[in-house]
C-alpha positions in Angstrom: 67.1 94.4 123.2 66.6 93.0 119.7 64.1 95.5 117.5 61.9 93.3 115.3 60.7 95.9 112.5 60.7 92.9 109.8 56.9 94.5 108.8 58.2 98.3 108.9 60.7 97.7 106.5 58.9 95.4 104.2 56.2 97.9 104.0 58.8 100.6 103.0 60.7 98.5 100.6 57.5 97.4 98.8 54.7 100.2 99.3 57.1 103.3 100.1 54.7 104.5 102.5 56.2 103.9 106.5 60.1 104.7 107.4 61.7 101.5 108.6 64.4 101.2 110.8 67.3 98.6 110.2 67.5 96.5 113.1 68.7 96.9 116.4 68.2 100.6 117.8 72.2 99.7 120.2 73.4 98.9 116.6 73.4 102.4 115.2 74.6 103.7 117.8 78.3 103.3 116.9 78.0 105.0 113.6 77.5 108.1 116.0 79.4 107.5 118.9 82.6 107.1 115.8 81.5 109.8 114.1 81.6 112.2 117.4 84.8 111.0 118.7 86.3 111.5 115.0 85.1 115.1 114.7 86.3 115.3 118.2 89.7 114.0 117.8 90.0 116.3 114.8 88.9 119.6 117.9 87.8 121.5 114.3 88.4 125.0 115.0 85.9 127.7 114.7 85.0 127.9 110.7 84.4 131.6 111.2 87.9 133.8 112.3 87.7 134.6 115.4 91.1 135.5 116.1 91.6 138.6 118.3 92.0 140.9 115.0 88.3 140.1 113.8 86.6 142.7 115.0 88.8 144.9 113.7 89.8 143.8 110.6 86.1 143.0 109.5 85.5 146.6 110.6 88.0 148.5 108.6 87.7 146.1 105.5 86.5 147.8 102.4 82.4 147.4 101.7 83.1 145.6 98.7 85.7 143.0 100.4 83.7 142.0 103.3 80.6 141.5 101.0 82.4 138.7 99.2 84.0 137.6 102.5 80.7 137.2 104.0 79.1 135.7 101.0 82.5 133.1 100.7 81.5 132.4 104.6 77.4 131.3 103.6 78.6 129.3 100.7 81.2 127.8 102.5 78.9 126.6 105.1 76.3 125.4 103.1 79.1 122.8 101.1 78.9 125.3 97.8 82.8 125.0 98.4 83.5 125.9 94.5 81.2 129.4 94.8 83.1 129.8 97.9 86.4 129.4 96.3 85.2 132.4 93.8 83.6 134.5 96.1 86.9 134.4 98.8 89.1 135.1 95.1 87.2 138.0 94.6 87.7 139.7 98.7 91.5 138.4 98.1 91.8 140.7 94.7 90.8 144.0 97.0 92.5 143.1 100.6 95.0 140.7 100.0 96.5 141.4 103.2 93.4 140.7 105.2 94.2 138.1 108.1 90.3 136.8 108.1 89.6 136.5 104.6 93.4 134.1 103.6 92.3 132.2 106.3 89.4 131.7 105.1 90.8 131.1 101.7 92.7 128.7 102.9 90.3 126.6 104.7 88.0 126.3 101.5 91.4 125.2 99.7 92.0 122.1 102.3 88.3 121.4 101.8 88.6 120.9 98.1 92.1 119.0 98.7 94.2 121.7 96.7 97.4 121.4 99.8 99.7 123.4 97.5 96.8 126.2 97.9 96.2 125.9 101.3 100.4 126.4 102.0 100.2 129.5 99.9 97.4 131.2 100.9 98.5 130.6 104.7 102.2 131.4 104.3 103.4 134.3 107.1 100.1 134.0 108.7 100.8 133.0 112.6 98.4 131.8 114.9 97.3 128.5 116.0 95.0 128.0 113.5 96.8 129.0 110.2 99.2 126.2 112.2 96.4 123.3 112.7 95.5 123.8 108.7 99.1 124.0 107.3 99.8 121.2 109.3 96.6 119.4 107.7 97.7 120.4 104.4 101.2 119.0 104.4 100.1 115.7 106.3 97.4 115.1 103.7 100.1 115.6 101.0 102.9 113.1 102.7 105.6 116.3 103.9 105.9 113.9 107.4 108.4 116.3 108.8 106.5 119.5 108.1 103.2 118.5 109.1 104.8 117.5 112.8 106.5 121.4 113.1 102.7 123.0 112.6 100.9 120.4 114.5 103.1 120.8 117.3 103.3 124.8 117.2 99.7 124.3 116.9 99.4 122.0 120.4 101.7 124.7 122.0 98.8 127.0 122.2 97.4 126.2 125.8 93.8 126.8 124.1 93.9 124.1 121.7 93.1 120.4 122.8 93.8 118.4 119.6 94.1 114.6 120.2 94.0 113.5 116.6 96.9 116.2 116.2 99.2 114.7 119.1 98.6 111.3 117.5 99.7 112.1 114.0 102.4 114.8 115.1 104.2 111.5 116.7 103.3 109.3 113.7 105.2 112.1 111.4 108.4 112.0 113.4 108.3 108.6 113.5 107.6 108.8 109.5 110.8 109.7 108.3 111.6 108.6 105.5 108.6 107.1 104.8 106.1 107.3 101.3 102.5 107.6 103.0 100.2 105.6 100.8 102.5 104.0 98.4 100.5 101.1 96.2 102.4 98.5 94.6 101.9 94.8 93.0 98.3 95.1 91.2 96.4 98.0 89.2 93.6 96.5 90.5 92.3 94.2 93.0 88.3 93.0 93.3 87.4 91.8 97.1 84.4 89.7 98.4 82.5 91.9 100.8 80.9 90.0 103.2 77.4 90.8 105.1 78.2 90.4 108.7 74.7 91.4 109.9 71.3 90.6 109.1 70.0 93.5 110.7 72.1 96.8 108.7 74.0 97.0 106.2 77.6 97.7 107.4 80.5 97.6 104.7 82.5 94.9 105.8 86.4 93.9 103.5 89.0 91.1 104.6 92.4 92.7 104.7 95.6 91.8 105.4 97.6 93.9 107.9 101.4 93.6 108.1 100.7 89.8 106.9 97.8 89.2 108.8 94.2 88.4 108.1 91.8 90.6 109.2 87.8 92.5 108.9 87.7 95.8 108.4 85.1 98.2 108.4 84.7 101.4 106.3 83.9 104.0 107.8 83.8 107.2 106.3 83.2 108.9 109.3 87.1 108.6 110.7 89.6 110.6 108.4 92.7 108.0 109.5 92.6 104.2 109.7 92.2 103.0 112.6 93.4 99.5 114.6 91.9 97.9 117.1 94.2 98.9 120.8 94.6 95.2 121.6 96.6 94.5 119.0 98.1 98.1 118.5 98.0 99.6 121.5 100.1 103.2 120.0 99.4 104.6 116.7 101.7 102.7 113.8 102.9 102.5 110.5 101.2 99.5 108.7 100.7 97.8 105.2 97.7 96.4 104.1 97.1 93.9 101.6 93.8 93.1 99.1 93.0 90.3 97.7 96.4 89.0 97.5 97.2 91.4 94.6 97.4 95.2 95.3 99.3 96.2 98.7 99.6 99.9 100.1 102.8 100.5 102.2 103.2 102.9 104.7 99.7 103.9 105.9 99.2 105.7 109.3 97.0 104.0 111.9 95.4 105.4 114.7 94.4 102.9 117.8 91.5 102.5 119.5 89.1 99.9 121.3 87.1 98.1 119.1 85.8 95.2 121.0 82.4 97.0 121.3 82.0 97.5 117.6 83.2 93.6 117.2 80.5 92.4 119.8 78.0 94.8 118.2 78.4 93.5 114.6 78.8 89.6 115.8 82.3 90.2 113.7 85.8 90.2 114.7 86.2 94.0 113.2 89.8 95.0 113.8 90.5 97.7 111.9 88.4 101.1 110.4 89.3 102.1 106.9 88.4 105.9 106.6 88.4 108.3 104.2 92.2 109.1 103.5 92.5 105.7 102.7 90.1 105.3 100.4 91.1 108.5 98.5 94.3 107.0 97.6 92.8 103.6 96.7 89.9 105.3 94.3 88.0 102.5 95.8 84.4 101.2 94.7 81.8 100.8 97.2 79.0 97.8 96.2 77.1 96.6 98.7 74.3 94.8 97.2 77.1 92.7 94.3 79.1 92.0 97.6 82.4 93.9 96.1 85.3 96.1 97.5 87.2 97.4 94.6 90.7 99.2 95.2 92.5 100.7 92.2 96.0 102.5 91.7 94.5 104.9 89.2 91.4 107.1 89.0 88.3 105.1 87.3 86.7 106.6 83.9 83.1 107.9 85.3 80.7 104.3 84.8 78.2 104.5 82.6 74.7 105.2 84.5 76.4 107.3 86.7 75.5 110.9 88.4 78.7 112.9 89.8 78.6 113.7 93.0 81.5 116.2 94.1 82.4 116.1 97.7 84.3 118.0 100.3 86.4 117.2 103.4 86.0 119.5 106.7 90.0 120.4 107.4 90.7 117.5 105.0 88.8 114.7 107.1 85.3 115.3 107.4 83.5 114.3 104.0 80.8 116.0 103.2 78.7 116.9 100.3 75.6 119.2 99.0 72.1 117.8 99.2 68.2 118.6 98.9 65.4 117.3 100.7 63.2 120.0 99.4 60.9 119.8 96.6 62.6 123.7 96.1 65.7 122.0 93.9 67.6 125.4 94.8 67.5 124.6 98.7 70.3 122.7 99.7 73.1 122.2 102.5 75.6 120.1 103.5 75.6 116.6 105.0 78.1 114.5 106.6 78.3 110.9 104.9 79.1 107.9 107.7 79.0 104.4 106.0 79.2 103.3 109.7 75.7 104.7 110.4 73.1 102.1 109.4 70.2 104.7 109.4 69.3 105.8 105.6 69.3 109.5 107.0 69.7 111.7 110.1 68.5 114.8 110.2 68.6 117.7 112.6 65.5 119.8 113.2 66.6 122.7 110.3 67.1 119.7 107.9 63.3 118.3 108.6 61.9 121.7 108.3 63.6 121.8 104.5 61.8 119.1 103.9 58.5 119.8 105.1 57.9 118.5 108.4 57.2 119.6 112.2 59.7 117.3 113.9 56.3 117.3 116.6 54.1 115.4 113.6 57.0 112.5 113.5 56.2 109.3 115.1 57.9 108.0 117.4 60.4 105.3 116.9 58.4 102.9 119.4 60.8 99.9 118.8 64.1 102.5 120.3 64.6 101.4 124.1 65.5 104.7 124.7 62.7 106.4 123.2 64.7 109.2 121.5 64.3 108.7 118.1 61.2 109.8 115.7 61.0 108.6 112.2 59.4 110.3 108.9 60.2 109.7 105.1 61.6 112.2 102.8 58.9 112.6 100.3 62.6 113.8 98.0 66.4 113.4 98.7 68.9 114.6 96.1 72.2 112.9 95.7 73.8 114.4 92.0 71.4 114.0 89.3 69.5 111.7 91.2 66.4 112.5 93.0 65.3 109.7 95.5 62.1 109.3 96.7 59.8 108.1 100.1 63.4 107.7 101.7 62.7 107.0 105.5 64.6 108.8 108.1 65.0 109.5 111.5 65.1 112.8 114.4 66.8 112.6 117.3 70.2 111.4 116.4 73.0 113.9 118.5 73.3 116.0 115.7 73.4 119.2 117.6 76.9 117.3 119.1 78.6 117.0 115.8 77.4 120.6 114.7 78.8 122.4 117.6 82.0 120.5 117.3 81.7 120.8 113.4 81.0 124.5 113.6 79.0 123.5 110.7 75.2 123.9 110.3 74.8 120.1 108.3 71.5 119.1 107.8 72.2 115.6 109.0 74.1 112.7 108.2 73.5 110.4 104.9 74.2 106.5 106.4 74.8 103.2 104.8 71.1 102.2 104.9 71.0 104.6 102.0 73.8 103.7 100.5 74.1 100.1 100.3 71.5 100.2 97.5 73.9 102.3 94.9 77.2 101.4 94.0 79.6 104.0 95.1 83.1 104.5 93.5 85.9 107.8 94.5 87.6 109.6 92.0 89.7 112.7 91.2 91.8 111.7 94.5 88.4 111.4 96.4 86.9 115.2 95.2 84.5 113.2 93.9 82.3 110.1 94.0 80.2 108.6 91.4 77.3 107.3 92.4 75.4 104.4 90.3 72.1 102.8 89.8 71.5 100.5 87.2 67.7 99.1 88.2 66.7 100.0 84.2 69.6 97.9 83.0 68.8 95.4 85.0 65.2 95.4 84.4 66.0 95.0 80.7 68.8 92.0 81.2 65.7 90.1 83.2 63.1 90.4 80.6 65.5 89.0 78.4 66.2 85.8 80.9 62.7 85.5 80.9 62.1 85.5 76.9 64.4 83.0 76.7 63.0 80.9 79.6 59.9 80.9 77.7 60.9 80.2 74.9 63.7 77.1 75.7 61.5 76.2 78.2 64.0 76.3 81.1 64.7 78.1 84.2 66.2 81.8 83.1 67.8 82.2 86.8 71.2 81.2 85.8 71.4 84.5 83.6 70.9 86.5 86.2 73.4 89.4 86.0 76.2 90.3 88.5 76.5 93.3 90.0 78.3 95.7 88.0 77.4 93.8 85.2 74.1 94.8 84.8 72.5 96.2 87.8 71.5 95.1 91.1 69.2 92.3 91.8 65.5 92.6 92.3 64.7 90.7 95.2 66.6 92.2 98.7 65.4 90.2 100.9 68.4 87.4 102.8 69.4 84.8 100.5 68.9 86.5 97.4 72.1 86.7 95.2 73.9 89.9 95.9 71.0 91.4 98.3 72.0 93.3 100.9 70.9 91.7 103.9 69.1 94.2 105.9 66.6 92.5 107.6 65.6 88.5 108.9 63.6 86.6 107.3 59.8 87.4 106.8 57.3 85.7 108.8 55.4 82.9 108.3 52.8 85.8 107.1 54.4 87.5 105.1 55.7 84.5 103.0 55.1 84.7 99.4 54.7 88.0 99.4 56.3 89.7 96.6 60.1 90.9 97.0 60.6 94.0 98.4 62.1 96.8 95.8 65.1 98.8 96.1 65.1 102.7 96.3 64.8 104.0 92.8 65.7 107.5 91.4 63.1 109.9 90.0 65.5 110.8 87.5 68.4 109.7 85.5 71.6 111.5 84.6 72.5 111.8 81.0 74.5 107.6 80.1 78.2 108.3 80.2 80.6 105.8 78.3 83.2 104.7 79.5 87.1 105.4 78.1 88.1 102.0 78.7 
């Protein structure tokens, strides 16, 4: 069943005051359905110890210690990662010792990518989940042989079901050898992102895989790449190639079934790009210029940019710190999926932050299944920027992700969100910076239309490009680098003026580039 909310959204895009929803209710489902059996194939191990020893431990641990350890735990869980990493440095000083508290330590380190930290802090410490996270921490930093020795003493533990873990375990002995991620040819190679979909805005790149052509999506809601099983049916080493000029050798792939996704989309998707590939390609995300950027070297920070520091559950899951409170103090973590189309998810915690009974949202009457309610945010933070009237939605299977996470997220931040910045990884992926350049732009068009008055002729070929000057004003299809989230407007609605963007309440201080 086809959802026709062409009026919801062009009420949101142009009077901000009713949540729309983008498209076909069956299409968001995959960013979900990906996103649970990624957090699933990771089998994420309790965040809190709970080896045997807690009890224990916890109860013979000096006042002082387990004050910081507990206080490491909270900040930990709500994504303040760097508070964390202080607070679990200060328990460490009085019980270095303590079993709990290095494990701990060291699953804050994986989270904020430091490997080398993670291997130290873990060192001597036996169990199956100092294992899993060693094993995490040498994969992520290319020690192939290692990372199979802890995976697989981790797997030996009849408790632990770890599918991601068999899969990579076989890829590392089959790695040897190998450089994972090695870039050659180009520092840098711009690609044409085409928009598959009239009805969501999915991040769609052409790649070429061992040679071939192919669509890929990018999903940062799977850690590995991922191939489509009919044409890997076991997990493989691959290159990929884009735009003829910068190739990555040696990347790991994961296989699965992705006819579903293919027949969803109306494109021939055969492979996922996740997060620990775009890491490694400090890659730029621009929806709305149609543009996949991959570079071999970390970017300067763009000017009319807000940082936006981000952490990875055991290395995989991304997630960063956000508000939907007016409080600017309240915050908590949220998983970002590029393959969910919604703007934002949120559990029932997250829409009590921001204000709302989740039994005053409306119901989502266009959803065949009736599960889903909608609201809008009247705030959402993302850096310096604060976003508001963003619509949202209840009902997602957040409570799923959570108990597998064993992380209390406040919901999940999708592409229907982000397709309107321009998104770009750096630092090795600890961080992204997140653009919006609607005052450039707005500045760049009244000049195109002084000079149209005054020569007297059409001012539309100086309309900027993307990255050159800001996104373009109209979103609707058809319009030069507008994401194409929704049909056509009726017959109606014809004439009406162009629907807007999402636009910060606030901008960060102008960087300059160094470049």
């Amino acid at each position: 069943m086809r959802i026709d909310v062409r009026s919801l959204l062009n009420r949101w895009l142009t009077e901000r005051r009713a949540a729309p929803a983008f498209g076909d209710a069956n299409a968001w489902s995959p960013g979900f359905a990906r996103t649970r059996r990624f957090l699933g194939a990771l089998a994420l191990p309790v965040l809190l110890a709970a080896c045997s020893g807690a009890v224990g431990q916890g109860a013979t641990r000096p006042q002082a210690a387990d004050k910081w350890y507990q206080r490491a735990q909270q900040e930990y869980l709500s994504a303040d990662v760097d508070n964390a990493r202080d607070a679990v440095a200060k328990a460490l000083a009085i019980v270095p010792a303590d079993k709990e508290v290095r494990l701990l330590a060291g699953r804050i380190a994986l989270a904020r990518l430091d490997f080398a930290e993670t291997l130290r802090l873990l060192k001597g410490i036996e169990g199956s989940e100092a294992a899993g996270l060693r094993g995490r921490a040498h994969w992520y930093k290319g020690d192939l042989e290692a990372a199979a020795d802890e995976l697989e003493a981790m797997l030996d533990d009849p408790d632990v079901v770890d599918d991601w873990a068999k899969s990579i375990a076989k890829l590392a002995r089959r790695g040897a050898g190998r450089t994972p991620f090695s870039l050659s040819s180009a520092l840098l190679a711009p690609v044409e992102m085409p928009h598959v979909s009239p009805y969501a805005p999915f991040f769609v790149v052409p790649v070429e895989i061992d040679g071939e052509s192919a669509l890929a999506m990018i999903s940062t809601g799977t850690g590995e790449v991922v191939l489509d099983s009919a044409t890997r049916p076991e997990p493989s080493w691959v290159s990929l190639r884009f735009g003829k000029k910068l190739e990555v050798h040696d990347v790991p792939a994961l296989s699965q079934d992705l006819s579903g996704l293919s027949k969803q989309m109306g494109a021939p998707i055969k492979a996922l790009l996740g997060v620990n590939l775009l890491r490694h390609l400090n890659a730029t995300l621009d929806y709305a210029g149609r543009q996949f950027v991959v570079r071999s070297f970390s970017p300067p920070a763009p000017p009319n940019a807000t940082r936006v520091d981000v952490f990875y559950v055991r290395g995989g899951g991304m997630v960063l710190r956000s508000g939907v409170s007016a409080d600017k103090e309240v915050r908590g973590p949220m998983l970002i999926d590029t393959s969910m189309s919604f703007p934002v998810a949120l559990d029932k915690e997250g829409w009590q932050k921001a204000g709302f009974d989740v039994a005053s949202l409306k119901p989502l009457e266009q959803d065949p299944e009736q599960k889903l309610k909608q609201g809008v945010l009247s705030i959402l933070r993302l850096g310096a920027y604060d976003i508001p009237k963003v619509p949202g939605v209840y009902g997602a299977p957040l409570t799923e992700i959570e108990k597998q996470l064993k992380l209390d997220v406040d919901g999940v931040i999708g592409a229907g969100l982000l397709a309107f910045f321009r998104i770009t990884f750096a630092d090795g992926g600890r961080l992204m910076w997140i653009e919006d350049d609607t005052a450039v732009d707005q500045v760049l068009r009244s000049g195109a239309a002084a000079s149209s008055s005054e020569d007297g002729e059409p001012g539309g070929g100086m309309e900027p490009e993307r990255g050159q000057g800001g996104p373009p004003s109209s979103f609707a299809p058809g319009s030069p680098g507008g994401p194409s989230l929704m049909p056509a407007p009726p017959a109606s609605q014809q004439g009406a003026a162009p629907p807007s963007p999402p636009k910060p309440a606030t901008k960060p201080p102008r960087n300059t580039p160094d470049q």
